[in-house]
C-alpha positions in Angstrom: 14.0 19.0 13.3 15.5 20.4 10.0 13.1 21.8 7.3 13.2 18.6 5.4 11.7 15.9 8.6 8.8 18.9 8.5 5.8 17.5 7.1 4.2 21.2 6.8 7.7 22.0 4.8 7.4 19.4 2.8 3.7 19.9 1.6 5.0 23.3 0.7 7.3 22.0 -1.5 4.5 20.8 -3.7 4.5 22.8 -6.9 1.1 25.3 -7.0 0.9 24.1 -10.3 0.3 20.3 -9.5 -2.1 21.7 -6.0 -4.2 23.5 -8.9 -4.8 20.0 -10.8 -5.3 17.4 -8.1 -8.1 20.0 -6.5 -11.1 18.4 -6.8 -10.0 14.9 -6.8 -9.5 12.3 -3.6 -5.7 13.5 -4.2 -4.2 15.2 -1.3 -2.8 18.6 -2.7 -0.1 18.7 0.2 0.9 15.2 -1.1 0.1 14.4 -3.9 -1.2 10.8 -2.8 -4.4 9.2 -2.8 -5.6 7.0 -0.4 -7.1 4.1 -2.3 -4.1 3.1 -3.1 -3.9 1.8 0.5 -7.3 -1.0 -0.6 -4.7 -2.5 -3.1 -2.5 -3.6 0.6 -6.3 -4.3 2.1 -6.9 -6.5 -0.4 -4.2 -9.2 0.5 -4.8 -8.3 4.4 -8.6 -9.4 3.8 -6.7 -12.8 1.9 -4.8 -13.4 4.7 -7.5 -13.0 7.2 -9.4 -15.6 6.0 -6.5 -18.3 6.5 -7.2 -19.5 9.2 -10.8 -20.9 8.4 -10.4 -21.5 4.9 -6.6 -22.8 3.9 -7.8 -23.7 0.4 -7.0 -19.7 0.0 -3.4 -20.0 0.0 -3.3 -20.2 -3.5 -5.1 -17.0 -4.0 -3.3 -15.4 -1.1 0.3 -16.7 -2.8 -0.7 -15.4 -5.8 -1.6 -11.9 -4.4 0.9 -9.4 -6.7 1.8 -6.1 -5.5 1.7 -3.1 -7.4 3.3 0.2 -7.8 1.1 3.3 -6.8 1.1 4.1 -11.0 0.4 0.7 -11.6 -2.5 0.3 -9.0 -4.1 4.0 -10.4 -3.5 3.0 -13.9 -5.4 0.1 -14.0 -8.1 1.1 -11.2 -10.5 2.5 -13.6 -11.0 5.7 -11.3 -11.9 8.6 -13.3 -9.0 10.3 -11.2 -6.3 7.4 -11.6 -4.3 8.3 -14.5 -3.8 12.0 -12.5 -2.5 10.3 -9.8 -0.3 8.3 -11.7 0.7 11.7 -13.4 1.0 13.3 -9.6 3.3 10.5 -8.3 6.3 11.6 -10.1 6.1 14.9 -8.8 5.9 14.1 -5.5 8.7 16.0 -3.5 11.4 13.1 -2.2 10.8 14.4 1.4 7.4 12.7 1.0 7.6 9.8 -1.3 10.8 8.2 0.2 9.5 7.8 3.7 6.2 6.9 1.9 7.9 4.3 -0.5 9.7 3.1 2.6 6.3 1.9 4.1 5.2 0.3 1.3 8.3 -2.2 1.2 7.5 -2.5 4.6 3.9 -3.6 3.7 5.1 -6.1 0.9 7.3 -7.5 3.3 5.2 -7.6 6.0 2.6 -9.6 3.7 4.9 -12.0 1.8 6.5 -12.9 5.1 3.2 -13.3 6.6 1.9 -15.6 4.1 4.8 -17.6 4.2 4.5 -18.5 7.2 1.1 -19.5 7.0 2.0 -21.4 4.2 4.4 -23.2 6.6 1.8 -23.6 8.9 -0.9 -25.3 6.7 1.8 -27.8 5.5 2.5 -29.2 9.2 -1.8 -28.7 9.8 -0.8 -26.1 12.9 -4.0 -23.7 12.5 -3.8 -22.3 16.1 -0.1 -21.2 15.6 -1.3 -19.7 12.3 -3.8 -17.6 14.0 -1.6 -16.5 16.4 1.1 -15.3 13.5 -1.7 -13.8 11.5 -3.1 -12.0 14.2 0.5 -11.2 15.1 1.5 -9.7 12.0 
């Protein structure tokens, strides 16, 4: 493992600077991430839960936008938010890429998830929506 795929190296790369102003805050100071950003991704996995025993949410689940961790703290109305907005371009690249990597992985994982459960609804087969909803 080079210095770059450590994690421990990476949060060292993290200015002292930026550590100093997320202290105090729900930002991690060896990321610079916050964790709520991960309820803007439960919020469309809550949606999509309820599928299979109420349908007539499709609309609200089709309509489910994502956001981009600025976008999500900038309009959260945390007293932290516009920090971590701040914080997220100065997040070393050894951290954010596999981080933004996930994140398409999530947006995919939900669009292709509802879909199919879209699909599902149209041809009335609720037991095979389950199954891919509890599938993905």
């Amino acid at each position: 493992m080079s210095d770059s795929d450590n994690p421990a190296s990476a949060a060292n790369s993290v200015p002292e600077e930026w550590r100093a102003k997320v202290a105090g805050t729900l930002i991690n100071p060896d990321t610079l991430l916050a964790t709520d950003y991960m309820n803007h991704f439960n919020e469309a996995v809550m949606l999509i839960e309820m599928l299979p025993d109420m349908p007539d949410m499709l609309p609200d689940c089709a309509g489910w936008q994502t956001k981009t961790y600025p976008e999500h703290f900038l309009g959260s109305g945390l007293a932290y938010g516009p920090l971590a907005a701040d914080a997220y371009k100065q997040i070393p690249t050894t951290i954010k890429a596999p981080f933004e990597l996930t994140v398409a992985q999530l947006n995919a994982a939900i669009g292709l998830t509802i879909k199919r459960a879209a699909a599902a609804i149209a041809i009335e087969a609720m037991d095979e929506m389950r199954r891919s909803i509890g599938a993905a």
